[in-house]
C-alpha positions as CSV (number, residue, x, y, z in Angstrom):
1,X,70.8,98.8,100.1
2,X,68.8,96.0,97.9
3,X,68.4,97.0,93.9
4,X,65.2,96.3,93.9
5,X,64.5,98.7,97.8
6,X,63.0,102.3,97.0
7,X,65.8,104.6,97.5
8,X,64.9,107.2,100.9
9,X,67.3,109.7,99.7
10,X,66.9,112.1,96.5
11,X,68.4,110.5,93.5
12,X,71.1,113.3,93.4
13,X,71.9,112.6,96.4
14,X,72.7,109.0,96.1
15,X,74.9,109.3,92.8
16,X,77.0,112.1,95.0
17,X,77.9,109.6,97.0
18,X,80.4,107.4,95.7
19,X,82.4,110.4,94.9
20,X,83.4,111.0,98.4
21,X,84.4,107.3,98.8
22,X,88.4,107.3,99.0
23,X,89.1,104.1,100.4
24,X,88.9,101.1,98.0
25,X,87.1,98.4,99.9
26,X,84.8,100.3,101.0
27,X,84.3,101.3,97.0
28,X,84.0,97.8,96.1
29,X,81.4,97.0,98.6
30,X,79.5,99.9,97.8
31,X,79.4,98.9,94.1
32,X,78.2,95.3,95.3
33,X,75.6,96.4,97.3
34,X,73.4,98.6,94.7
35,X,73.4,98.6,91.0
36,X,73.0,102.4,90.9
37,X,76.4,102.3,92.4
38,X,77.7,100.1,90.3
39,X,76.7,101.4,87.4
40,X,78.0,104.7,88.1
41,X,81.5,103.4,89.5
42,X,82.0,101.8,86.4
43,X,81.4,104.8,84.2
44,X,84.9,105.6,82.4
45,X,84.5,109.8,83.5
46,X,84.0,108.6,87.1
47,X,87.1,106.2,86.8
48,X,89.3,108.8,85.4
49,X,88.2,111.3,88.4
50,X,89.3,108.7,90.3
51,X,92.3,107.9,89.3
52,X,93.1,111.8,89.5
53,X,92.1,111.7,93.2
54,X,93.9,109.3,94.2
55,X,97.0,110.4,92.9
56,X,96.5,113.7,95.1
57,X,95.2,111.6,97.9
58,X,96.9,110.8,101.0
59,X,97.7,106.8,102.7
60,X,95.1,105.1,102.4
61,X,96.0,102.5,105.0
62,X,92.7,99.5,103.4
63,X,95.2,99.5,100.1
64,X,97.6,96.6,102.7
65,X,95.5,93.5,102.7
66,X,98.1,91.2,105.1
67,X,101.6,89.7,105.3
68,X,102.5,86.9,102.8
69,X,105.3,84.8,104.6
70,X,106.9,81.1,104.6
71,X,107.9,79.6,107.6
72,X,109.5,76.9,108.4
73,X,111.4,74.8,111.6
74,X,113.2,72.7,108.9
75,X,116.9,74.1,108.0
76,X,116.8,75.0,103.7
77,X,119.2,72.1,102.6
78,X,116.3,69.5,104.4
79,X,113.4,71.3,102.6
80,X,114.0,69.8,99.4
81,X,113.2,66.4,100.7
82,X,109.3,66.8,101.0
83,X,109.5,68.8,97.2
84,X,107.3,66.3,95.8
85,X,105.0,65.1,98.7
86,X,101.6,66.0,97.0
87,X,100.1,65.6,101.0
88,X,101.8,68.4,102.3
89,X,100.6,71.9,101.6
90,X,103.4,74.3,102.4
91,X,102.1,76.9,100.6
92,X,103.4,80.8,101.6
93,X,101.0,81.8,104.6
94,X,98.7,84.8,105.0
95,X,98.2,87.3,107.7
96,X,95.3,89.8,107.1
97,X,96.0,93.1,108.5
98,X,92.3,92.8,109.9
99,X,93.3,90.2,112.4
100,X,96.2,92.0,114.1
101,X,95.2,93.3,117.5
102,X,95.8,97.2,118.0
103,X,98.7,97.8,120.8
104,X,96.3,99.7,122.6
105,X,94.1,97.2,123.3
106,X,95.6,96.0,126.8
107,X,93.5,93.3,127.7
108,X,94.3,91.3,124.0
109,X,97.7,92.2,123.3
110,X,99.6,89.7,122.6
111,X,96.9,87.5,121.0
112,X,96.0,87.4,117.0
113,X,92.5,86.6,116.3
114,X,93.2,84.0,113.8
115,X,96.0,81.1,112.6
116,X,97.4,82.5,109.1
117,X,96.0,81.0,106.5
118,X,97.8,79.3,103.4
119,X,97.9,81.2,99.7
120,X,96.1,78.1,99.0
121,X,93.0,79.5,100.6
122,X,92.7,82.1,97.4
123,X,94.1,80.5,94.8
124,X,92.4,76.9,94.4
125,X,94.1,73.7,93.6
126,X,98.1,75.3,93.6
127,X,98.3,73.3,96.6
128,X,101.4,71.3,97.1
129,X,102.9,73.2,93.5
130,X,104.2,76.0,95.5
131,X,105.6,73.8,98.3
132,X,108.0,75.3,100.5
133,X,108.2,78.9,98.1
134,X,108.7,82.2,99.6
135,X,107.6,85.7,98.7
136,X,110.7,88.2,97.5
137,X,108.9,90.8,96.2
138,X,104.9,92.6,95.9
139,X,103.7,95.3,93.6
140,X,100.0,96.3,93.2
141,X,97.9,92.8,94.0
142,X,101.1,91.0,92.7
143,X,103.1,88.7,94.6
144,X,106.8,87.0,93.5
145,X,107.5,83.9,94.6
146,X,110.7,81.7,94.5
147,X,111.7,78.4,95.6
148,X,115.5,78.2,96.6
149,X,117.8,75.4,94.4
150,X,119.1,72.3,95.6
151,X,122.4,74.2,95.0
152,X,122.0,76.0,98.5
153,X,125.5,77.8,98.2
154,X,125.2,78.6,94.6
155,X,128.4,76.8,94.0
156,X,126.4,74.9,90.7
157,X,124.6,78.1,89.7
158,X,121.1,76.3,89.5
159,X,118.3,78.5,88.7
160,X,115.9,79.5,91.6
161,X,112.0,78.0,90.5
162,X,110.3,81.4,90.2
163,X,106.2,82.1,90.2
164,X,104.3,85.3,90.0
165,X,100.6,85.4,91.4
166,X,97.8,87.5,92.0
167,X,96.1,86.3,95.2
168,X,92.8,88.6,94.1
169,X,92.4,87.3,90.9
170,X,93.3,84.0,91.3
171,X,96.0,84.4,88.3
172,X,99.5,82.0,88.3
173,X,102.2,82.8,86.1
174,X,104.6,79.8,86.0
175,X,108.0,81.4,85.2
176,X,110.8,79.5,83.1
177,X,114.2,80.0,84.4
178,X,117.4,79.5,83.0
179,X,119.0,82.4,85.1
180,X,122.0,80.1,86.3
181,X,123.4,81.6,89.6
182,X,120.2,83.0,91.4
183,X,120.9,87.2,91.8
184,X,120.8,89.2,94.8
185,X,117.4,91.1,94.2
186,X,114.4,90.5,92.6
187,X,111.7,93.3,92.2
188,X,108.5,93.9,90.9
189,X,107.3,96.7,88.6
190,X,103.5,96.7,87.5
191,X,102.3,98.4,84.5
192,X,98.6,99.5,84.0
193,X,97.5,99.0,80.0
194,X,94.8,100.1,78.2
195,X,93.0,97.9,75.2
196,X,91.8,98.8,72.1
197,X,88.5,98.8,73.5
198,X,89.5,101.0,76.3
199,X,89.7,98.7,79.1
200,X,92.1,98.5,81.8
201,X,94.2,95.9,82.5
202,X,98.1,95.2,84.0
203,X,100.9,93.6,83.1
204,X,104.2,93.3,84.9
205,X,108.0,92.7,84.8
206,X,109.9,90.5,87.4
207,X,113.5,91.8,87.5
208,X,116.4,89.8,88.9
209,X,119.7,91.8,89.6
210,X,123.0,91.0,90.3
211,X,125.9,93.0,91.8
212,X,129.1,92.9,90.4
213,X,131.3,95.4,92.2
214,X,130.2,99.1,90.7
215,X,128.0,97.5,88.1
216,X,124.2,96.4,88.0
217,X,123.6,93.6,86.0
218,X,119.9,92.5,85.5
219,X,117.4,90.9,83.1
220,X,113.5,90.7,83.2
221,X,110.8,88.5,82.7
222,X,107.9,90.3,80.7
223,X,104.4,89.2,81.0
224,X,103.1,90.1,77.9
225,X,105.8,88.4,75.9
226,X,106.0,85.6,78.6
227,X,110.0,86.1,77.2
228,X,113.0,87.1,79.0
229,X,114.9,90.4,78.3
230,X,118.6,91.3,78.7
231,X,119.6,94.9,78.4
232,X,122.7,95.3,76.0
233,X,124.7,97.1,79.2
234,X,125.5,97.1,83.0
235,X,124.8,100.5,84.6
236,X,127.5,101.4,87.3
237,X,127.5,103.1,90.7
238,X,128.5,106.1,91.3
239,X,132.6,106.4,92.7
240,X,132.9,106.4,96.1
241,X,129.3,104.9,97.1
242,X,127.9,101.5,98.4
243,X,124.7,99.7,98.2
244,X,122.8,99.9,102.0
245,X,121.7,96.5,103.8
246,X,118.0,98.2,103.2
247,X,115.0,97.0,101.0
248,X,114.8,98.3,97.5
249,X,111.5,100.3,96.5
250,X,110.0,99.2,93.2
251,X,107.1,101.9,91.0
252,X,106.8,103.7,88.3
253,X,109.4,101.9,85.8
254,X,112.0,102.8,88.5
255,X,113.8,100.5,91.4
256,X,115.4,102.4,93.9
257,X,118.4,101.9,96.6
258,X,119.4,103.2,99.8
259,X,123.3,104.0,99.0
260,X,126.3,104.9,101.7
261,X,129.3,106.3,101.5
262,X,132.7,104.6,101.9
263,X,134.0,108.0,103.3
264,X,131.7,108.8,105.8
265,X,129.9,105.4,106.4
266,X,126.7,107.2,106.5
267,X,124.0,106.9,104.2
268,X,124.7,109.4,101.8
269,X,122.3,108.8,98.3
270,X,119.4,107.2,96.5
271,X,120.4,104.9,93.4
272,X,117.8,104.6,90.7
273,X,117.8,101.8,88.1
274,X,115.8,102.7,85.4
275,X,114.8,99.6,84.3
276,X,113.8,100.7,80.3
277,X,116.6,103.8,79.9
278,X,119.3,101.3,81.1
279,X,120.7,104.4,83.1
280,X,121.8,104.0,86.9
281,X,120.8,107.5,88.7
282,X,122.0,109.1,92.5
283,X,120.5,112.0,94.4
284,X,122.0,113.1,97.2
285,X,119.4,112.6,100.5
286,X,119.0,115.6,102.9
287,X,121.3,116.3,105.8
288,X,119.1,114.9,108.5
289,X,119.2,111.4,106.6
290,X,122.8,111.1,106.8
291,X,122.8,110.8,110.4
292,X,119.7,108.5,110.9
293,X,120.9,104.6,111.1
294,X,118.3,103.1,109.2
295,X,116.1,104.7,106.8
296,X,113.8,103.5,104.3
297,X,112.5,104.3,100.9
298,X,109.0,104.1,99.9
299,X,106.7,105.3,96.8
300,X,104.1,108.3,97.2
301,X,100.4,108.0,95.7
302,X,101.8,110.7,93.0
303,X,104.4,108.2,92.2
304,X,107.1,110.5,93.7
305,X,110.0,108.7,96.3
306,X,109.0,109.1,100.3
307,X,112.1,108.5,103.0
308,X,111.2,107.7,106.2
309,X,113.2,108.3,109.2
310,X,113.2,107.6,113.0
311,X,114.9,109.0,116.2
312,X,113.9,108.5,118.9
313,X,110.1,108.3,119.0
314,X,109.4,110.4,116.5
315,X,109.8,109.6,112.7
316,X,109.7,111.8,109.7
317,X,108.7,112.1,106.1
318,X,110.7,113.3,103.5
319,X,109.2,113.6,99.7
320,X,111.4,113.7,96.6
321,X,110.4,116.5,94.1
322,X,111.4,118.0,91.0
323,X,109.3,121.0,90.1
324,X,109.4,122.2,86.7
325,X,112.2,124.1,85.2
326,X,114.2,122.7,88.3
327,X,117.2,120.3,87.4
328,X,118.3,120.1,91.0
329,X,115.2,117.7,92.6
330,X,114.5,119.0,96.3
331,X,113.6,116.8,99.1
332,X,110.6,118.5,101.5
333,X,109.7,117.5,105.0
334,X,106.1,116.3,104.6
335,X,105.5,115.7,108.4
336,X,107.0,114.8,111.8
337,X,104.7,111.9,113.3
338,X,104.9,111.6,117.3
339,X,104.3,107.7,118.3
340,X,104.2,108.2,122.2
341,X,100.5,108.0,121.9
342,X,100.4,104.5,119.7
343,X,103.2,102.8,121.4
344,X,102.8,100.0,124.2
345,X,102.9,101.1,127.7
346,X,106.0,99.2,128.4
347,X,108.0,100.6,125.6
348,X,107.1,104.3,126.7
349,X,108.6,103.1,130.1
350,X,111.7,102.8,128.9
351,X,112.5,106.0,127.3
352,X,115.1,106.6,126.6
353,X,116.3,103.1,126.2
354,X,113.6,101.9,123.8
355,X,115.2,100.5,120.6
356,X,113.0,101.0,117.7
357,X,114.3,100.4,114.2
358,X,112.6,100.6,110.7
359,X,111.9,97.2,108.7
360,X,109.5,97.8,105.9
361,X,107.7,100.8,104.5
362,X,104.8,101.1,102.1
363,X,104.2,104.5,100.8
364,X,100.7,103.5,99.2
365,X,99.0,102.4,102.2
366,X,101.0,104.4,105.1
367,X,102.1,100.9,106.2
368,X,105.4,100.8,108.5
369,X,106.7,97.3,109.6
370,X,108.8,98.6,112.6
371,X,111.5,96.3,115.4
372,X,111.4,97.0,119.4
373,X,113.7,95.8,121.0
374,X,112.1,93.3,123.6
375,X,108.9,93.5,122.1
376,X,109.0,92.2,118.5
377,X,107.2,93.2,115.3
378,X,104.6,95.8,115.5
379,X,102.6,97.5,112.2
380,X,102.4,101.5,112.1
381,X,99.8,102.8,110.0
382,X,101.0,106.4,109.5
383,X,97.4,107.4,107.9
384,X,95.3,106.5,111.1
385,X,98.6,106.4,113.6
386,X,97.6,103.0,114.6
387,X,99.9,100.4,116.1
388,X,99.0,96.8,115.9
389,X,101.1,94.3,117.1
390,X,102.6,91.0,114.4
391,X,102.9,88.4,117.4
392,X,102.5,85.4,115.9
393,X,105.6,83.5,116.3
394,X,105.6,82.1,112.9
395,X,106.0,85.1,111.3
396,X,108.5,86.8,113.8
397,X,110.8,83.4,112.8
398,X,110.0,84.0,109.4
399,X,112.3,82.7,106.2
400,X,110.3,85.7,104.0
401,X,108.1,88.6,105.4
402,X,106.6,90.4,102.6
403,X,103.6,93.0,102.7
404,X,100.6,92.4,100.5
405,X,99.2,95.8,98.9
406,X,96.8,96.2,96.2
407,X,95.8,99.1,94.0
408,X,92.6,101.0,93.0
409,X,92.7,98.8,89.6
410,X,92.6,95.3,91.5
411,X,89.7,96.7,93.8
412,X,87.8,98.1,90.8
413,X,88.0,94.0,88.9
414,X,87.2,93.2,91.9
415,X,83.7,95.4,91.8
416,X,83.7,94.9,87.8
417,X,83.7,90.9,88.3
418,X,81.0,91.2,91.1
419,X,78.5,93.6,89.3
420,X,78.8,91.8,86.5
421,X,75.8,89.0,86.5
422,X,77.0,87.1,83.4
423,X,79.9,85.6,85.5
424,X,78.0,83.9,88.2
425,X,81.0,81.4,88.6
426,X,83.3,83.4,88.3
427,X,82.0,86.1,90.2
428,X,81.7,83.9,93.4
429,X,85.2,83.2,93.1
430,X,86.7,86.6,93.4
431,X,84.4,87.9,95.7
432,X,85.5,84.8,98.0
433,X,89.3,85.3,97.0
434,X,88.0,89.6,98.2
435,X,86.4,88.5,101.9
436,X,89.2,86.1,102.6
437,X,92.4,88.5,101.9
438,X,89.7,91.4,103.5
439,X,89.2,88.2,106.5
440,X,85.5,88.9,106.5
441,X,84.5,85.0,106.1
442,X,86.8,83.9,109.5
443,X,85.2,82.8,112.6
444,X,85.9,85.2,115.4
């Protein structure tokens, strides 16, 4: 609808609707399209409402823009030798979510719409400065990048080269390290902040942790005091446990581990860091997650911990809760998802052979990154139980594979910057940087 068209509808009937809006891009393009809109999305009482929704909402599968990855046929110890070629843009590539094709869809399986496209594409003039760096970590429109040291084997203990970006925003935080020996982890955690004048904003905290036997040794780079920060102890493990070869889950001030036990060999726990309380944490998981191979860990919209389990061809969903008064937190089935329906024909064929394992796991967006044996990557979206397949064969020989999720907050700048008509430059820019990672500007 144009600002300037006559509205067919009656007037309280068009300011009702961008309260039944729950999925974020469609938000922002609503508030592009008409100034009532906007006007009203920006309102702080229709902000908090919807903030407060969306912590009671469910996936919301728009919130995982695409894949962030680096690629390359070149072995690590050769990379270095192109470090400084300013011609060569070997940027981290981009795979929007848009472009993978649905399972289902016989006659095009097997054939992305698109080549990736380079970070480049969104943030302008980076170019050959982030040759040849990979993603290792994503948290609310956020992205971690690191480029290895010469000292491959770590036998020197030279620093990684470490850059956090915002691919929306167009934001590039050059990171000074003097780490020494690079760590075993790195995680994100994002924090929103509120200004004196009441406006929103985020900051985050890149944190790089090292294992020492029992003991968790880490330090983090802060944003807003662009300084780095090393906590006066090392929190230990609990006796008798083992971290899993699973990926950590980073929210809420919190980075969380899939743990075994050296008894039973069986995953057994969940280890929390608490990043500010300097405290290392364990629950126990529930009995029907000791016996699954390979579970993952992901965050809720609440902000409570999700596990994720498959047998078979049927996963489960497990959420972590404490209610009040209750010192003992409870894990509760949340739902059992049946894939026969989203699965390729071929896979179904071979029950009960099919080998299907669990690579990444989003809680935000519903977004599962799952293995089949024989088939390769596919993406299950557990809010619309979609399947879409990830055959491009750079990213299935990938160095990094790391999901690209956003938050309400990015999408609302996003609809802030574009509604805004005093930053016609700038303006232009986002909403570019918003139809690229959405892959609306892309030839078909």
């Amino acid at each position: 609808m144009e600002d300037d068209e006559k509205p067919h509808l009656p007037m309280d009937i068009i300011t009702k609707i961008p309260t039944h809006i729950s999925d974020p891009a469609s938000l922002a393009r609503a508030a592009s399209s008409y100034k009532l809109w906007r006007d009203l999305i920006k309102d702080p009482t229709f902000l908090d409402g919807l903030k407060g929704h969306h912590r009671d909402h469910g996936f919301t599968s728009s919130l995982l823009l695409g894949f962030f990855y680096q690629e390359s046929s070149e072995a690590p110890s050769h990379l270095w030798q192109h470090h400084s070629d300013k011609n060569r843009c070997l940027a981290p590539s981009f795979i929007p979510t848009s472009e993978l094709i649905q399972s289902s869809d016989r006659g095009k399986e097997g054939c992305n719409a698109v080549s990736p496209m380079s970070l480049s594409n969104f943030i302008q003039g980076i170019g050959a400065d982030l040759n040849f760096y990979e993603p290792v970590a994503s948290q609310d429109s956020f992205l971690a990048l690191r480029r290895r040291s010469q000292d491959t084997d770590g036998a020197r203990g030279e620093p990684d080269l470490l850059c956090v970006c915002n691919p929306l925003t167009g934001e590039v935080f050059h990171i000074p390290n003097r780490l020494g020996k690079p760590p075993h982890h790195y995680a994100l955690l994002v924090t929103d902040d509120v200004g004196l004048d009441g406006g929103m904003s985020q900051s985050f905290r890149l944190v790089s942790i090292w294992i020492k036997g029992k003991f968790f040794i880490y330090v983090y780079y802060c944003s807003k005091t662009r300084a780095w920060w090393r906590p006066t102890s090392a929190p230990e493990l609990m006796a008798g446990l083992y971290l899993m070869p699973s990926p950590a889950a980073a929210f809420h001030g919190g980075i969380h581990w899939l743990c075994g036990s050296w008894k039973t060999f069986a995953t057994t726990h969940v280890a929390t860091l608490h990043v500010d309380k300097e405290e290392l944490a364990c629950v126990e998981l529930p009995p029907e997650a000791k016996s699954s191979k390979a579970p993952l860990l992901g965050s809720s919209p609440d902000g409570g911990i999700l596990l994720l389990l498959v047998k078979g061809l049927q996963m489960s969903l497990w959420k972590h809760k404490c209610d009040t008064g209750d010192a003992v937190p409870n894990w509760v089935l949340s739902e059992t998802i049946d894939m026969t329906s989203s699965l390729p024909t071929r896979v179904l064929m071979m029950q009960p052979k099919a080998r299907i394992r669990l690579e990444i796991f989003r809680g935000r967006s519903g977004a599962v990154v799952i293995w089949i044996e024989g088939e390769g990557l596919f993406l299950f979206c557990l809010g619309d139980r979609s399947m879409r397949k990830i055959d491009n064969e750079n990213v299935t020989k990938r160095f990094c594979f790391c999901p690209y999720e956003i938050d309400w907050l990015s999408c609302l700048a996003v609809t802030n910057l574009v509604a805004d008509g005093s930053l016609d430059g700038r303006r232009a820019k986002v909403h570019g940087r918003w139809n690229t990672l959405m892959a609306k500007n892309i030839n078909k």
